[in-house]
C-alpha positions in Angstrom: 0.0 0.0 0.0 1.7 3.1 -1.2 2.5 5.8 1.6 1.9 9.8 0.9 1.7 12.6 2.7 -1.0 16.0 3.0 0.7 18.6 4.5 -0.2 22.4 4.6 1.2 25.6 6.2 0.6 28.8 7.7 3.8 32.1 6.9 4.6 35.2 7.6 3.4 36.3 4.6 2.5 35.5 0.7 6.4 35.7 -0.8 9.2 33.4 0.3 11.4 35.2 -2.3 10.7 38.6 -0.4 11.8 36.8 2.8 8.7 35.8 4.3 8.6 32.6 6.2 7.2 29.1 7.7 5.4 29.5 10.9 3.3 26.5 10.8 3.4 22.9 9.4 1.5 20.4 9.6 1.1 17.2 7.6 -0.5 14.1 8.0 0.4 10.4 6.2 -2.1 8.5 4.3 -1.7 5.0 3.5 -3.7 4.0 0.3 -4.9 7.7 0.3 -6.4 6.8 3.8 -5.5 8.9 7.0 -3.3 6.6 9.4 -3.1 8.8 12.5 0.3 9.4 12.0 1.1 13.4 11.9 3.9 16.2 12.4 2.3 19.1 13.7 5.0 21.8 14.8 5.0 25.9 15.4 8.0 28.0 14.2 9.6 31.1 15.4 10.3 32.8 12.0 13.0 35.0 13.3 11.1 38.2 11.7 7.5 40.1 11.7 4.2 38.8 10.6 2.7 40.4 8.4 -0.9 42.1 9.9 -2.5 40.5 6.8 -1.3 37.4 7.4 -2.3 37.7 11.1 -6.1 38.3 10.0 -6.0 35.0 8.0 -4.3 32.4 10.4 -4.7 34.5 13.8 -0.8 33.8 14.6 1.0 36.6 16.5 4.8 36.2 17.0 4.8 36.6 20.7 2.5 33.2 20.3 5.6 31.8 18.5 8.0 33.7 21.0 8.9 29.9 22.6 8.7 28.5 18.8 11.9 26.5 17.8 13.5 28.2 14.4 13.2 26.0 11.1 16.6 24.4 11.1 15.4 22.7 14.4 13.0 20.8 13.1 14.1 20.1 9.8 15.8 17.0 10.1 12.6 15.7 11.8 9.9 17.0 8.9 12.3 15.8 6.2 12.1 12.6 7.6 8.6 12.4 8.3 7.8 13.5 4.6 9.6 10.8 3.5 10.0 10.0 -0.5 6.7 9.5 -1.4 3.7 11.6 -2.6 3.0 15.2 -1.2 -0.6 17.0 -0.9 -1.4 19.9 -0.2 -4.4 22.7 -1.4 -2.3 25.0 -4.2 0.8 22.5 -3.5 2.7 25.3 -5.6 2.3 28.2 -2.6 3.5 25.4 0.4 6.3 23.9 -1.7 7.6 27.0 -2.8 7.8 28.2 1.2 9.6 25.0 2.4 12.3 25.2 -0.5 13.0 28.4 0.4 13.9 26.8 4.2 15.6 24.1 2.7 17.5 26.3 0.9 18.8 28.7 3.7 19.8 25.7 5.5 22.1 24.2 2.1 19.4 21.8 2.0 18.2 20.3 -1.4 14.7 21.2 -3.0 11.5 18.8 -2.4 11.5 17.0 -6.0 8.3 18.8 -7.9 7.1 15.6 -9.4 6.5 14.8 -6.1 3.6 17.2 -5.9 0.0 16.5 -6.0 -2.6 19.9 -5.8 -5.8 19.0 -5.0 -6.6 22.1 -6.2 -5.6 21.5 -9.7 -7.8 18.1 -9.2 -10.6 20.2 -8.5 -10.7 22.5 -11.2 -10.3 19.5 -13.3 -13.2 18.1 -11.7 -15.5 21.5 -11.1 -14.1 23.8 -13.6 -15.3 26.7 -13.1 -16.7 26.4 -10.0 -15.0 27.8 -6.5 -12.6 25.4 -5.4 -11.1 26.5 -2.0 -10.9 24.2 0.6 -14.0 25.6 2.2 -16.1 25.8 -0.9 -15.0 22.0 -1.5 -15.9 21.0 1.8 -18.9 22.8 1.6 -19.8 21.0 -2.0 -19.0 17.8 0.2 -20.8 18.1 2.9 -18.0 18.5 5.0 -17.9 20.5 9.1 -16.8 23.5 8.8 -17.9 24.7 12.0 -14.4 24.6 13.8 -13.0 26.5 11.2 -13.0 30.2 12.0 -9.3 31.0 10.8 -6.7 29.5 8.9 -5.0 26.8 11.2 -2.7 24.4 9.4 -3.5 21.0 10.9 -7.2 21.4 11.1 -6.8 22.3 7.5 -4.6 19.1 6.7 -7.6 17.5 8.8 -10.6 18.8 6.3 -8.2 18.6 3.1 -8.0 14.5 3.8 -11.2 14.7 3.5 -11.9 16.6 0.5 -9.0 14.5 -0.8 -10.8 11.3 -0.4 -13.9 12.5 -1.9 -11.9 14.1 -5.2 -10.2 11.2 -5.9 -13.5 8.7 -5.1 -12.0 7.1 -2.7 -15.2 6.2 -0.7 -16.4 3.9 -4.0 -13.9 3.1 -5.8 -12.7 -0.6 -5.4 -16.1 -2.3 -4.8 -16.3 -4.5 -7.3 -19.2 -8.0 -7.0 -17.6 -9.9 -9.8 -14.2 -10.6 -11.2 -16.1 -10.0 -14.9 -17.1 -6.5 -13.8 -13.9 -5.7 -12.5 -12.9 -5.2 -16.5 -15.2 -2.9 -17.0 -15.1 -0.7 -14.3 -12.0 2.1 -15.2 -9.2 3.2 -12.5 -8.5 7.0 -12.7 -5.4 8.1 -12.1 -4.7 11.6 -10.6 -1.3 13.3 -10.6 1.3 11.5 -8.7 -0.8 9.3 -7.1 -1.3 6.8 -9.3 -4.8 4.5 -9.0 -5.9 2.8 -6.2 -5.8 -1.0 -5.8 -9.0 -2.7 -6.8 -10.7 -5.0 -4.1 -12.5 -7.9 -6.0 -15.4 -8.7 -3.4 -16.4 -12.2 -4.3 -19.6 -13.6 -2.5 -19.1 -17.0 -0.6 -21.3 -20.3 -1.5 -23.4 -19.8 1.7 -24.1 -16.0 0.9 -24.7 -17.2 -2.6 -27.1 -18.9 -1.4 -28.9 -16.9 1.4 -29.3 -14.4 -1.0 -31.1 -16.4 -3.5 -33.5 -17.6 -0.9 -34.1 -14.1 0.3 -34.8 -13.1 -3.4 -37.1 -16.1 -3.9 -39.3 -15.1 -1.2 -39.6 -11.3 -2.8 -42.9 -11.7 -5.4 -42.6 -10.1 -9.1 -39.1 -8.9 -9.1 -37.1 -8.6 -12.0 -34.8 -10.9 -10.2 -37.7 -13.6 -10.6 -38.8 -13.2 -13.8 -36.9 -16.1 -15.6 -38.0 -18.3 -13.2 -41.7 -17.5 -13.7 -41.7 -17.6 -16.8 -40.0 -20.8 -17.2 
């Protein structure tokens, strides 16, 4: 089962090439595109101001972060944690831009961009021209919002898993009653990701065989109608 991992975070501001920073990560692994409960979840003193802009979005004041460790602290940890597989995020282009900037203060190489998977990019392709931020999606999904009254990065990794599930059909795909349907029935592939595993569900003799009798007590069924009118 292939490991990824859905990760966002929260900055100083909107330009890393301007010298704004990472003051929040958090990410989460997924196994099979599934949450596992595994998570790295850290605040990070960005050794400069927050922008009051930024401030009204995520609600993060430096003297909050004033006990924060600084990046290079926790970067050996993250990098690990991330691992070599997938990485998700919600415009993956903004987050991976702001941790290659860290990695490159601290002589650190770049996370590999084939690596990246934007679930906002999967919506568009799926709802194009519709809104697709994260709380329009989760909206669209039926998805709680309620704790969501700014932007904090590991309740949004949180909703994001599952949006993510529901993009990529996670909740049906794989349930397959047949081994002849299983041909016929495609696997979409999105991004990076690649396409799930199918599950072939195949019946045992007994339920085989309840399930006829429960059918044959059910009168003028479609099910039935060979029988009658043999």
């Amino acid at each position: 089962m292939s490991r990824s991992i859905l990760f966002d975070t929260e900055t100083t501001g909107l330009d890393p090439m301007a010298g704004d920073r990472v003051i929040e990560i958090a990410a989460l692994e997924l196994m099979g595109d599934l949450p596992t409960g595994r998570r790295f979840h850290k605040f990070i003193h960005p050794a400069r101001d927050i922008a009051e802009d930024a401030i009204r979005v995520h609600g993060i004041t430096l003297d909050q972060l004033k006990d924060a460790p600084l990046f290079d602290e926790v970067a050996a940890e993250l990098l690990e944690f991330l691992g070599d597989g997938p990485l998700i995020a919600h415009n993956a282009a903004f987050d991976f831009s702001f941790l290659n900037a860290e990695f490159s203060r601290l002589g650190r190489p770049a996370l590999d961009a084939a690596r990246m998977v934007c679930t906002l990019e999967l919506a568009r392709q799926r709802f194009p021209g519709m809104p697709n931020s994260l709380d329009a999606l989760c909206r669209r999904f039926g998805i709680d919002l309620s704790e969501r009254t700014t932007h904090n990065a590991l309740l949004d990794c949180r909703l994001l898993a599952e949006v993510y599930v529901e993009l990529t059909g996670g909740r049906q795909r794989g349930l397959l009653l047949d081994a002849e349907g299983q041909a016929e029935i495609p696997v979409v592939a999105y991004a990076a990701v690649g396409p799930r595993e199918p599950r072939l569900i195949v019946p045992s003799a007994a339920e085989i065989a309840a399930h006829a009798a429960f059918v044959a007590r059910i009168k003028g069924t479609l099910w039935n109608v060979d029988d009658a009118a043999g």
